[in-house]
DSSP file (Angstrom, degrees, kcal/mol; ACC not computed):
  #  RESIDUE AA STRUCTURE BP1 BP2  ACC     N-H-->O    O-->H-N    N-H-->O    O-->H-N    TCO  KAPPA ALPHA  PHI   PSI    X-CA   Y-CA   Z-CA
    1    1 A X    >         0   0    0      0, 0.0     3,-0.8     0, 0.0     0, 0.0   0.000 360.0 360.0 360.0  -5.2   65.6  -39.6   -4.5
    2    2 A X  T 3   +     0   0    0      1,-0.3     0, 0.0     0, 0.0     0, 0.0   0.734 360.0  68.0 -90.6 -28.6   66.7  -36.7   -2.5
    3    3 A X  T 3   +     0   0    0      0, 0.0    -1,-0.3     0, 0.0     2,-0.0   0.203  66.3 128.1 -83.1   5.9   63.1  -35.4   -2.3
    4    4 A X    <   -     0   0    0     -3,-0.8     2,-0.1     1,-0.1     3,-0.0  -0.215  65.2-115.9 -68.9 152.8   61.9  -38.3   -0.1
    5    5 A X    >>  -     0   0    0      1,-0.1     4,-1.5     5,-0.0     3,-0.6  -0.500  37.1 -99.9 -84.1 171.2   59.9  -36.8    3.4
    6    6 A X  H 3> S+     0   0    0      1,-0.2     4,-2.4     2,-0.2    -1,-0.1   0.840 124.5  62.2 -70.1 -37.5   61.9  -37.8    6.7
    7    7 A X  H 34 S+     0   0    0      2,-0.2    -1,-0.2     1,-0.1     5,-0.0   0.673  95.7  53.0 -20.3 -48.8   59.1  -40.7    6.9
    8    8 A X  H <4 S+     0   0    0     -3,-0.6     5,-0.2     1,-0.1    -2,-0.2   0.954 113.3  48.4-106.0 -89.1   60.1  -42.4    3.8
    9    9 A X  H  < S+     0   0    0     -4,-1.5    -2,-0.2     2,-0.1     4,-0.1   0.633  82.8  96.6 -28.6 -48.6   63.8  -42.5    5.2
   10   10 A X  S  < S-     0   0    0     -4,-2.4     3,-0.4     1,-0.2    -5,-0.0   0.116  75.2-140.6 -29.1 155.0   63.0  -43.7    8.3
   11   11 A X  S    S+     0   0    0      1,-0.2     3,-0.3     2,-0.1    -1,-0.2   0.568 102.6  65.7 -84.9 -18.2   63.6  -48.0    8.2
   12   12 A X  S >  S+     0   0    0      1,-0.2     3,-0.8     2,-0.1    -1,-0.2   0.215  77.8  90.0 -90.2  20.9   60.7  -48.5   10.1
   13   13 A X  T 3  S+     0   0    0     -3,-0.4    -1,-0.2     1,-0.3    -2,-0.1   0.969  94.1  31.0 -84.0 -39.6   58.6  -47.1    7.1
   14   14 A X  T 3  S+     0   0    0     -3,-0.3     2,-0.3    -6,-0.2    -1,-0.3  -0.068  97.5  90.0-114.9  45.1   57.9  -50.6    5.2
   15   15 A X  S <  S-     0   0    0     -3,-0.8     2,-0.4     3,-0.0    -1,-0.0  -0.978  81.4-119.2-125.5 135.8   57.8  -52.9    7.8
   16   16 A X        -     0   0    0     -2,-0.3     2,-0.6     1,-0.1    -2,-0.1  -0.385  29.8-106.9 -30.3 100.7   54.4  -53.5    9.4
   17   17 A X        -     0   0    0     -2,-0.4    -1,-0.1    -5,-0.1     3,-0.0  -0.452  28.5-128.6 -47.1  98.1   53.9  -52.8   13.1
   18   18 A X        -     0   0    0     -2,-0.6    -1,-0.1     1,-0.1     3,-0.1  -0.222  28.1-115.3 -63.7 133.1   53.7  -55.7   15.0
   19   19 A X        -     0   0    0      1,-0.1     2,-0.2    -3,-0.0     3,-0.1  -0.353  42.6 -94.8 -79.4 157.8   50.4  -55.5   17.2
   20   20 A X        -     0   0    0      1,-0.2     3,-0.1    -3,-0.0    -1,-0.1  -0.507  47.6 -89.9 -87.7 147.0   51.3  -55.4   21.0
   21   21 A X        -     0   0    0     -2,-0.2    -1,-0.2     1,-0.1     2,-0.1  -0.147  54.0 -98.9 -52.2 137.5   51.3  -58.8   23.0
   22   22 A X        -     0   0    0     -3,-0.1     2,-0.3    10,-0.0    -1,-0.1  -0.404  35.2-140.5 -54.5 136.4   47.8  -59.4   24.4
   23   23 A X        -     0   0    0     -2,-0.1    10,-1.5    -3,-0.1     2,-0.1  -0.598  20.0-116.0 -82.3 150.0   47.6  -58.3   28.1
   24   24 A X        -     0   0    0     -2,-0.3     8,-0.2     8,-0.3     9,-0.2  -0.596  48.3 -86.5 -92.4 160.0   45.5  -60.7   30.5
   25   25 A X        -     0   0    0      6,-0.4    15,-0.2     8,-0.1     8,-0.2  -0.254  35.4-136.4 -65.8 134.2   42.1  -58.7   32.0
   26   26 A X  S    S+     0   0    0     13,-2.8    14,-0.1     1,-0.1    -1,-0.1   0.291 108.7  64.7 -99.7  31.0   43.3  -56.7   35.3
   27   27 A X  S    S-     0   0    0     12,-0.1    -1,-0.1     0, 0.0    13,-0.1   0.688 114.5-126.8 -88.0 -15.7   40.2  -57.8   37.1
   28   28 A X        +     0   0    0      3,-0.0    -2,-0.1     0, 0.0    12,-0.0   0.789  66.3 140.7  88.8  61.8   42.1  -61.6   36.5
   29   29 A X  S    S-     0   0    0      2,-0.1     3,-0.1    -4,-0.0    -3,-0.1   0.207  70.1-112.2-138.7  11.0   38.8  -62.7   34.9
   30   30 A X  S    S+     0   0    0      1,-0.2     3,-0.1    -5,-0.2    -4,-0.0  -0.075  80.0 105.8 108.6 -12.0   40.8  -64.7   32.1
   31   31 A X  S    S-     0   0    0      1,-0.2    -6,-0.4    -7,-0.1     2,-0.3   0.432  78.4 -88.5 -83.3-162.9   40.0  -62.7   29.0
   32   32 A X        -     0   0    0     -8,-0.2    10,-0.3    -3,-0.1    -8,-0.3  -0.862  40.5-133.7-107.6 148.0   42.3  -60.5   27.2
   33   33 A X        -     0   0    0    -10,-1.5     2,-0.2    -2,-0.3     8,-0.2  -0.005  10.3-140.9 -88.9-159.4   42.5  -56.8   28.1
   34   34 A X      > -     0   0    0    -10,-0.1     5,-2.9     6,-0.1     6,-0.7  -0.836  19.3-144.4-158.8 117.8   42.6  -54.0   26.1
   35   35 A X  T   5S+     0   0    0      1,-0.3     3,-0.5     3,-0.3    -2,-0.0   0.661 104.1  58.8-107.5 -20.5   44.5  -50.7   26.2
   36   36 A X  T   5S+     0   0    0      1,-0.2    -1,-0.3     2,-0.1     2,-0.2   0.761 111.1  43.0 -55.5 -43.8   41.0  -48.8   24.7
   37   37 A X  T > 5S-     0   0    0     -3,-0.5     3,-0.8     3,-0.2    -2,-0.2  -0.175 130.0 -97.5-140.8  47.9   39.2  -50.0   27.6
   38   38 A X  T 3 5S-     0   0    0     -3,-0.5    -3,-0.3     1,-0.3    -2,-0.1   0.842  82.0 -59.2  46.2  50.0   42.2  -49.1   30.6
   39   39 A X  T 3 <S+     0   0    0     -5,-2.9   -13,-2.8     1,-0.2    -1,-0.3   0.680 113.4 113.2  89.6  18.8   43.6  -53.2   30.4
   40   40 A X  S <  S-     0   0    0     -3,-0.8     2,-0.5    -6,-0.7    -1,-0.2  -0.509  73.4-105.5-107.6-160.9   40.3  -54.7   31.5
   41   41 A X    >>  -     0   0    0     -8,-0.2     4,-2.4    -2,-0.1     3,-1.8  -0.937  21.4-114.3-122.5 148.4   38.4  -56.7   29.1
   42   42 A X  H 3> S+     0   0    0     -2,-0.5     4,-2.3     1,-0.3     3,-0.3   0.824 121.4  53.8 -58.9 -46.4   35.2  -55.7   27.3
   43   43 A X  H 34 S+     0   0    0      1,-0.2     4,-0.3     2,-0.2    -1,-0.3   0.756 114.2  43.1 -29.6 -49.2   33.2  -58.2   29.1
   44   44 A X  H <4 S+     0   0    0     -3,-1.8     4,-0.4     2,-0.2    -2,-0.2   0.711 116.8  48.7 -74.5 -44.6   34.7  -56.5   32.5
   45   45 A X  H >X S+     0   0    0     -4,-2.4     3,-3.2    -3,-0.3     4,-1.8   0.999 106.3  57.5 -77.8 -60.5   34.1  -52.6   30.9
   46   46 A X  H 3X S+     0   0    0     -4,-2.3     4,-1.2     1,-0.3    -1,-0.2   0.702 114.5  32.9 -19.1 -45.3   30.7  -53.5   30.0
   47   47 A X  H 3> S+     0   0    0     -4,-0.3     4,-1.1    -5,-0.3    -1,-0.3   0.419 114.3  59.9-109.5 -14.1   29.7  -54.4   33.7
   48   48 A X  H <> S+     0   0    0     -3,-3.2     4,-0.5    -4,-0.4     5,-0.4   0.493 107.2  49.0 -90.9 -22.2   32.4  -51.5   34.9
   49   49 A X  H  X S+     0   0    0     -4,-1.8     4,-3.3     2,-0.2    -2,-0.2   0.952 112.9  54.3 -71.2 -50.2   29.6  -49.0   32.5
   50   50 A X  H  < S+     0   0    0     -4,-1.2    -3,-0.1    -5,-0.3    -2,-0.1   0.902 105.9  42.4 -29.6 -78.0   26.6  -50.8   34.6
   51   51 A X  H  X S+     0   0    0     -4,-1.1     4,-2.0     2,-0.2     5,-0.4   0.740 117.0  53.8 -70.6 -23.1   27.5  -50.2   38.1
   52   52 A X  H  X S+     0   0    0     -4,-0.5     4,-1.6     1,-0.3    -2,-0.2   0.984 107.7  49.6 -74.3 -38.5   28.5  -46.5   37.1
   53   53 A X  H  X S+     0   0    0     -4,-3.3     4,-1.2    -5,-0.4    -1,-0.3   0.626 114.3  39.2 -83.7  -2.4   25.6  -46.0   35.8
   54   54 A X  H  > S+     0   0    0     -3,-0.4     4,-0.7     2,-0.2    -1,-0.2   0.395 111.6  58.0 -93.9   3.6   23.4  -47.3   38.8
   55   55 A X  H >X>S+     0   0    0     -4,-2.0     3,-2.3    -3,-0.2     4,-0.8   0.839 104.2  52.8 -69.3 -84.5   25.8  -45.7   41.1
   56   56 A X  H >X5S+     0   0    0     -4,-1.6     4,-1.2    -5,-0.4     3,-1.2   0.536 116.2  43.8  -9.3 -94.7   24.7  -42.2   38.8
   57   57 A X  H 3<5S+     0   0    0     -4,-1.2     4,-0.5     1,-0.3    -1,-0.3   0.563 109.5  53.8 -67.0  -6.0   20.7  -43.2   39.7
   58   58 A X  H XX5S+     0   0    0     -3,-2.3     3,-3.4    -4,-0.7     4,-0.8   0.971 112.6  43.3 -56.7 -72.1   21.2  -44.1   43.3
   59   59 A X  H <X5S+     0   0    0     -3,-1.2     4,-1.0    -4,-0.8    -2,-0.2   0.688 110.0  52.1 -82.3 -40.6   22.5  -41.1   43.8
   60   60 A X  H 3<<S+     0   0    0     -4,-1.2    -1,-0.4    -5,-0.6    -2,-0.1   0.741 115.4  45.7 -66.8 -24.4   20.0  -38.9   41.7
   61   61 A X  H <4 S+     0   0    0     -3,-3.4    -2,-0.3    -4,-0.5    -1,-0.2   0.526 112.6  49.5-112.1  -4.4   16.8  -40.7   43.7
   62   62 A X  H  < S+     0   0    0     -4,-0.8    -2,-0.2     1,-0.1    -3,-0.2   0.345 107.2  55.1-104.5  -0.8   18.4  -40.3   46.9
   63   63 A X  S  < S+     0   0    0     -4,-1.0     2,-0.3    -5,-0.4    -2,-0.2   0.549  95.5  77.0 -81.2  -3.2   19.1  -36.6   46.1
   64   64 A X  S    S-     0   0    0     -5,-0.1     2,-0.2    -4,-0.1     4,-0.1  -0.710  95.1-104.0-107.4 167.9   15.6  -36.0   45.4
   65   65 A X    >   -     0   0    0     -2,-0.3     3,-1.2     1,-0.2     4,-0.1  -0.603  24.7-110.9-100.3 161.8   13.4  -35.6   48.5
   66   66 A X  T 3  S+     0   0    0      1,-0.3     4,-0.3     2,-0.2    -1,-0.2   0.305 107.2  63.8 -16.1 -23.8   11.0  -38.2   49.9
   67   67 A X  T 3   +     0   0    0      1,-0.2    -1,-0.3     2,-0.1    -2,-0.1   0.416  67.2  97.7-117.2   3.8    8.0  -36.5   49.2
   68   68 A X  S <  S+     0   0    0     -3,-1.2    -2,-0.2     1,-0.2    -1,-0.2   0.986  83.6  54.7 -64.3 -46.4    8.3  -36.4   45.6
   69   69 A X  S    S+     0   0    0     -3,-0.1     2,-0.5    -4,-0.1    -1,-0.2   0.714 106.6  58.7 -50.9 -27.7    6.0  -39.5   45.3
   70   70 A X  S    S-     0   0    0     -4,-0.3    10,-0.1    11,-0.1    11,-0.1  -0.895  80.7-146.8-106.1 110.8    3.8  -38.1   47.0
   71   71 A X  E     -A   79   0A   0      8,-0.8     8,-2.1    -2,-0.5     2,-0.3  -0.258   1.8-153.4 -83.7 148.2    2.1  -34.8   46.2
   72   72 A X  E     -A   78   0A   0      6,-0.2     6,-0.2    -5,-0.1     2,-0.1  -0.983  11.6-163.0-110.4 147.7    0.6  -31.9   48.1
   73   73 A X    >   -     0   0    0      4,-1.7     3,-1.9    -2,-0.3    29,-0.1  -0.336  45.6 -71.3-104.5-146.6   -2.1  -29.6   47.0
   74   74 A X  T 3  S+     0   0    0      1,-0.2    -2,-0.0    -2,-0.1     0, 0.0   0.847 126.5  51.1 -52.8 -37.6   -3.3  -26.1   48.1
   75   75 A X  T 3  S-     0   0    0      2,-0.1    -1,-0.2     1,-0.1    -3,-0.0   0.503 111.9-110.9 -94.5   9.4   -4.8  -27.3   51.5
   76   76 A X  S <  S+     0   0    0     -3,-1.9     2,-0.3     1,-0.3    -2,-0.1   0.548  73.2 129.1  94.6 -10.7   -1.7  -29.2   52.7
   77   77 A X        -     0   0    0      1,-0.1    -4,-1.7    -5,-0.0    -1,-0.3  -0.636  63.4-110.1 -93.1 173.4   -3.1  -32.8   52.5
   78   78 A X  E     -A   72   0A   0     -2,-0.3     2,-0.4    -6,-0.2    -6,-0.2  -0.601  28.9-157.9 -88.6 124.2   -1.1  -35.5   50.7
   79   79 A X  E     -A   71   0A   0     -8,-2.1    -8,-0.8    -2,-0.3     7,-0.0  -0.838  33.4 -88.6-110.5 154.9   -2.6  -36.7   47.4
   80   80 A X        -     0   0    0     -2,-0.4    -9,-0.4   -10,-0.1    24,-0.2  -0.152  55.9 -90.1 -58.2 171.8   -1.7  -40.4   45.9
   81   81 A X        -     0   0    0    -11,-0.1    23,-0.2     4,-0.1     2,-0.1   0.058  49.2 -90.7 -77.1-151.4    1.4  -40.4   43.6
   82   82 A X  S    S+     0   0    0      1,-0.2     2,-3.2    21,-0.1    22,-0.1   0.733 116.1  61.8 -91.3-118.9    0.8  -39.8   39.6
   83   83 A X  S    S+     0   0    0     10,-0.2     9,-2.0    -2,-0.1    10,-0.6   0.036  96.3  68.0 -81.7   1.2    0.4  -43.3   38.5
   84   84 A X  B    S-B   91   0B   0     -2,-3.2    20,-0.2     7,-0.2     7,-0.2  -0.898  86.6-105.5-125.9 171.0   -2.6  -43.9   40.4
   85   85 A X     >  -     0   0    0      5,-2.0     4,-0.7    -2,-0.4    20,-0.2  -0.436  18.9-146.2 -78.9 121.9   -6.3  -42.5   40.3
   86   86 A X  T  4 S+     0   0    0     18,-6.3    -1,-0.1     1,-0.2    19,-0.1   0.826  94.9  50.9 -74.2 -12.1   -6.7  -40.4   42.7
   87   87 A X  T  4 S+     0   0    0     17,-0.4    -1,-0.2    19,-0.1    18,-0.1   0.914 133.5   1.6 -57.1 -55.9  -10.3  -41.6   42.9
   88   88 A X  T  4 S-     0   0    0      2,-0.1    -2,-0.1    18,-0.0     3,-0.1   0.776  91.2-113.7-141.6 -70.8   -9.9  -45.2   43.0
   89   89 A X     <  +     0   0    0     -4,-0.7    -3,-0.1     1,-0.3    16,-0.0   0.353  55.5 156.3  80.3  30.1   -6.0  -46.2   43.0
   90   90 A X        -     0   0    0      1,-0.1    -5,-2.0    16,-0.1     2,-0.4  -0.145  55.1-106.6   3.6 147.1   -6.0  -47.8   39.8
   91   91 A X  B     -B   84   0B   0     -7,-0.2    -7,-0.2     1,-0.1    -1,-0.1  -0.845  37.5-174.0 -72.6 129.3   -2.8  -47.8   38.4
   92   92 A X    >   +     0   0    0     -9,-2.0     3,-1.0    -2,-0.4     2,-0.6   0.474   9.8 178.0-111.1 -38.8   -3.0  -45.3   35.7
   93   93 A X  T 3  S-     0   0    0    -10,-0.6   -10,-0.2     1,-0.3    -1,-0.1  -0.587  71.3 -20.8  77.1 -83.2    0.4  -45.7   34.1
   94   94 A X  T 3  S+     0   0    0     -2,-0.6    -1,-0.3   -11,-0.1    -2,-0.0   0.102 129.4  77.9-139.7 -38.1    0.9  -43.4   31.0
   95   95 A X    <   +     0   0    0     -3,-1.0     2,-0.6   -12,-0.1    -2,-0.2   0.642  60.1 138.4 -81.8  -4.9   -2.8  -43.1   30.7
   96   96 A X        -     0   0    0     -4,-0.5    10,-0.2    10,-0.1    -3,-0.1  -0.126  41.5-149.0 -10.8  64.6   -3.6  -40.5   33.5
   97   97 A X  E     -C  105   0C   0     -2,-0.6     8,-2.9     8,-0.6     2,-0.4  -0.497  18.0-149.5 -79.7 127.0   -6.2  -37.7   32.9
   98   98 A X  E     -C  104   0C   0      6,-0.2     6,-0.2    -2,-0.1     2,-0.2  -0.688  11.2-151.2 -89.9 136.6   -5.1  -34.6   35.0
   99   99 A X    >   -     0   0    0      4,-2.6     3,-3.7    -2,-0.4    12,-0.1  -0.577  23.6-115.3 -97.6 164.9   -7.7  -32.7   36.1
  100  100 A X  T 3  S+     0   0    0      1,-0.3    -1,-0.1    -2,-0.2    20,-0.0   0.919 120.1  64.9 -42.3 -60.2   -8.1  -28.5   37.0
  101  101 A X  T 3  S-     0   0    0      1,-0.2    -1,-0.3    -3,-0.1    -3,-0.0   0.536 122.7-106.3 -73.8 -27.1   -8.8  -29.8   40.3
  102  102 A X  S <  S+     0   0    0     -3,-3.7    -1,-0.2     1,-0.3    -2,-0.1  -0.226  75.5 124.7 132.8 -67.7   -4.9  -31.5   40.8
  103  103 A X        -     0   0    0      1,-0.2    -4,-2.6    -5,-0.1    -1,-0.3  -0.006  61.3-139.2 -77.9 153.8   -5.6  -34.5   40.5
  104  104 A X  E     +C   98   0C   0    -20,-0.2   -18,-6.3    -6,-0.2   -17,-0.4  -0.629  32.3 176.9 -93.0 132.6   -4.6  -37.6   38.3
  105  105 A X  E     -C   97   0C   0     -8,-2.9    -8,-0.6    -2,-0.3     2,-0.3  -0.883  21.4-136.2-125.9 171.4   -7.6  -39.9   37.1
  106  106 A X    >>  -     0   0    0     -2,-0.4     2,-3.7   -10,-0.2     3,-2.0  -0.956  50.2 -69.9-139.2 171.7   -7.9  -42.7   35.0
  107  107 A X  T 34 S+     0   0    0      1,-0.3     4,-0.2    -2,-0.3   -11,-0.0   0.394 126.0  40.3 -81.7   2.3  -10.5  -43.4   32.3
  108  108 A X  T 34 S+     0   0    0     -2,-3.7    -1,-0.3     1,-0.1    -3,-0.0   0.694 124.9  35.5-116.5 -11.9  -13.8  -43.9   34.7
  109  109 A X  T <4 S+     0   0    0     -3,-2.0    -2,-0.2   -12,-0.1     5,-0.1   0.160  87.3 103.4-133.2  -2.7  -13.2  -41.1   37.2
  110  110 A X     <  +     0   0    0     -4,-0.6    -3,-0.1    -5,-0.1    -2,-0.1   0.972  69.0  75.4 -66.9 -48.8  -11.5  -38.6   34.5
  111  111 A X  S >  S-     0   0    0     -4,-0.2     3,-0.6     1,-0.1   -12,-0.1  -0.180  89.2-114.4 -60.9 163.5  -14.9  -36.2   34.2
  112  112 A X  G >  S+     0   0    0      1,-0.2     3,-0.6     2,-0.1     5,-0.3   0.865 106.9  49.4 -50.9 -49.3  -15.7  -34.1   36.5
  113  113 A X  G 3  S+     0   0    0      1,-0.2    -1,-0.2     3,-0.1    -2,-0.1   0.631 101.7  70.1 -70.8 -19.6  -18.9  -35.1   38.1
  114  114 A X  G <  S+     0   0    0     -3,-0.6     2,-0.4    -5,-0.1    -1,-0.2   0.187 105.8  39.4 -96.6  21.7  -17.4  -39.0   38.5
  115  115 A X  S <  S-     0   0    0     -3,-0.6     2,-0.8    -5,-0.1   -10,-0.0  -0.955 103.6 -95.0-148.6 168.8  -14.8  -37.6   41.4
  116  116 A X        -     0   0    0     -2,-0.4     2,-0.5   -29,-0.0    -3,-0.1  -0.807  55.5-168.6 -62.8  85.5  -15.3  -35.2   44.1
  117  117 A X        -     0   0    0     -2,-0.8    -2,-0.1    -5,-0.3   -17,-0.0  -0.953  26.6-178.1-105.7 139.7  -14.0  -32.0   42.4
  118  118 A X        +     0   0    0     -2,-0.5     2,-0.4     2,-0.1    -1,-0.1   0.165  45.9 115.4-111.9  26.5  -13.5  -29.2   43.8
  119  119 A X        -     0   0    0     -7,-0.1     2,-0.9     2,-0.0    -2,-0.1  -0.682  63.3-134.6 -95.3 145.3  -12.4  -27.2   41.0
  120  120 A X     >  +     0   0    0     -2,-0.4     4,-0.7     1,-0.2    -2,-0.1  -0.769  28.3 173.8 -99.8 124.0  -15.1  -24.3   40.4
  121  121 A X  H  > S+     0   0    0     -2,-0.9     4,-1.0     3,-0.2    -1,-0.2   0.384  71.4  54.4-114.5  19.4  -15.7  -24.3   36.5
  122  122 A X  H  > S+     0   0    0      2,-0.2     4,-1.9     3,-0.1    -1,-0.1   0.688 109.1  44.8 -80.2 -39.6  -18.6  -21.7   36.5
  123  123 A X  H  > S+     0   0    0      2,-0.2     4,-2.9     1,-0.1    -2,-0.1   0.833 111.7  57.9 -83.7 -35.8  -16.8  -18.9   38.2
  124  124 A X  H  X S+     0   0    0     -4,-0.7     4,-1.6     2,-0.2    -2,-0.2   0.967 104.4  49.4 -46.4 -66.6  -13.8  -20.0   35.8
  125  125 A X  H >X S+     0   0    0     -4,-1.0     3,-0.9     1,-0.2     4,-0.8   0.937 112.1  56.8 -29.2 -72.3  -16.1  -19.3   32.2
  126  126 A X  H 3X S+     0   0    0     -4,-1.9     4,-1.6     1,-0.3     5,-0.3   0.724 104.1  40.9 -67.6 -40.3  -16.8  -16.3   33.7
  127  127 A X  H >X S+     0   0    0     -4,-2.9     4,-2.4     1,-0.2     3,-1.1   0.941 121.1  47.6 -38.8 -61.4  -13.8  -14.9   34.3
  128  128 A X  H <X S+     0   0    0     -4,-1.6     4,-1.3    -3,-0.9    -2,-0.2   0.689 110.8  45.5 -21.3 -53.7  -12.8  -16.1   31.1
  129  129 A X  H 3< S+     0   0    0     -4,-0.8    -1,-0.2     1,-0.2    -2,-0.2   0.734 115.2  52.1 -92.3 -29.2  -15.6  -15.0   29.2
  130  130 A X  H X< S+     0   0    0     -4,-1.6     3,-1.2    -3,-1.1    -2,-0.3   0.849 112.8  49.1 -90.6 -56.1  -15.2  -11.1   31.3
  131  131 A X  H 3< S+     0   0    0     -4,-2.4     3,-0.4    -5,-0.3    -2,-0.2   0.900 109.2  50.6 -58.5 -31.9  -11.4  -11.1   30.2
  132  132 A X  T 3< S+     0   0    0     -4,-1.3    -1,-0.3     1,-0.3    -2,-0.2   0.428 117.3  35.1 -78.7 -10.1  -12.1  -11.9   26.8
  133  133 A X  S <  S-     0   0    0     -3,-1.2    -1,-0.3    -4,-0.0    -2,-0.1  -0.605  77.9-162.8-174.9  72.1  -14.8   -9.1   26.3
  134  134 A X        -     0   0    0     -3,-0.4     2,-0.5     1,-0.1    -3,-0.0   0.307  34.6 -88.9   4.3 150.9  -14.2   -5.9   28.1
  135  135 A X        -     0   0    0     -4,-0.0    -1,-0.1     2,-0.0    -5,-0.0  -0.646  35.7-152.2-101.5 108.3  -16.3   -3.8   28.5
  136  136 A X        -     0   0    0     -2,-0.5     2,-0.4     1,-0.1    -3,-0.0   0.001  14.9-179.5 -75.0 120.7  -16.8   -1.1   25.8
  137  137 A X        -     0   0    0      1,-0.0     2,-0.1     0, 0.0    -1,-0.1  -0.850  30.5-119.7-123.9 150.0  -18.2    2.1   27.0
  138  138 A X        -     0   0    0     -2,-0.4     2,-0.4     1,-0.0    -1,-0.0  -0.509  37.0-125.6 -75.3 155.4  -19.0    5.2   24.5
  139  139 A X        -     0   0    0     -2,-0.1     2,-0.6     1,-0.1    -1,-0.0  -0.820  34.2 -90.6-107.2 163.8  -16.7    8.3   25.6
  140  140 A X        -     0   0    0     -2,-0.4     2,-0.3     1,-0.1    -1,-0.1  -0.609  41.8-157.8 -91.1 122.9  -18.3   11.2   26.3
  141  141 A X        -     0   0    0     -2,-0.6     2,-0.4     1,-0.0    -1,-0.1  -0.699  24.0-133.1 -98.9 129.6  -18.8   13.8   23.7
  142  142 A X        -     0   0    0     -2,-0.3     2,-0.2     1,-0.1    -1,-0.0  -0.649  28.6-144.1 -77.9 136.1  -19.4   17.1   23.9
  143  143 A X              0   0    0     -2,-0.4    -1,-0.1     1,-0.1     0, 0.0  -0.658 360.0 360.0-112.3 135.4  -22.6   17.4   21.3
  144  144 A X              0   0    0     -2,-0.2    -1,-0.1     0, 0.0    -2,-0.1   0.377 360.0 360.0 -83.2 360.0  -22.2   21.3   19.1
């Protein structure tokens, strides 16, 4: 018996902890609080999680500038945002094709020849086709 831990001695060891009296909500919204969820009530933490987290995305769209919706390209004018055709304005949604040219289409204006593109895709192959295949010259040998 001697060999008991200081635990086991203790008196409080075999009686049951009596759970703490409920606390009332401290917004005063009638429920019971909680001491997990800083004395408010889950109903009250739920809706305290809410506003923090549109406080967070205010704050994240009014850090980002003004002009994000709106795009520029090379020559300085303003193109529609991404979710509409730049051809058209369709809302485009998920379904967007971007083209070389910059721009966002949507399924009737996505080739080339059905918008006004100004992207040049002849002088492009060639480049391509000229990076891709050097050109191989013999070196010159002196013949014995």
């Amino acid at each position: 018996m001697e060999q008991r831990s200081k635990n086991q001695d203790s008196p409080d060891h075999h009686r049951p902890q009596e759970p703490a009296a409920p606390l009332p909500c401290a917004n005063g919204c009638g429920f019971f609080g909680s001491p997990d969820t800083s004395g408010i009530c889950s109903k009250c933490f739920r809706d305290s999680l809410r506003r923090a987290e549109a406080q967070l995305q205010a704050s994240a769209e009014a850090e980002a500038p003004a002009a994000a919706s709106k795009e520029r390209d090379e020559r300085g004018a303003e193109t529609k945002s991404r979710s509409r055709c730049a051809a058209c304005g369709r809302k485009v949604g998920l379904m967007g094709f971007e083209c070389r040219c910059g721009g966002v289409f949507c399924g009737e204006h996505r080739y080339s020849d059905r918008h006004d593109c100004g992207y040049d895709y002849r002088a492009a192959g060639r480049a391509a086709i000229s990076q891709a295949n050097p050109v191989v010259r013999n070196d010159k040998v002196d013949k014995l």
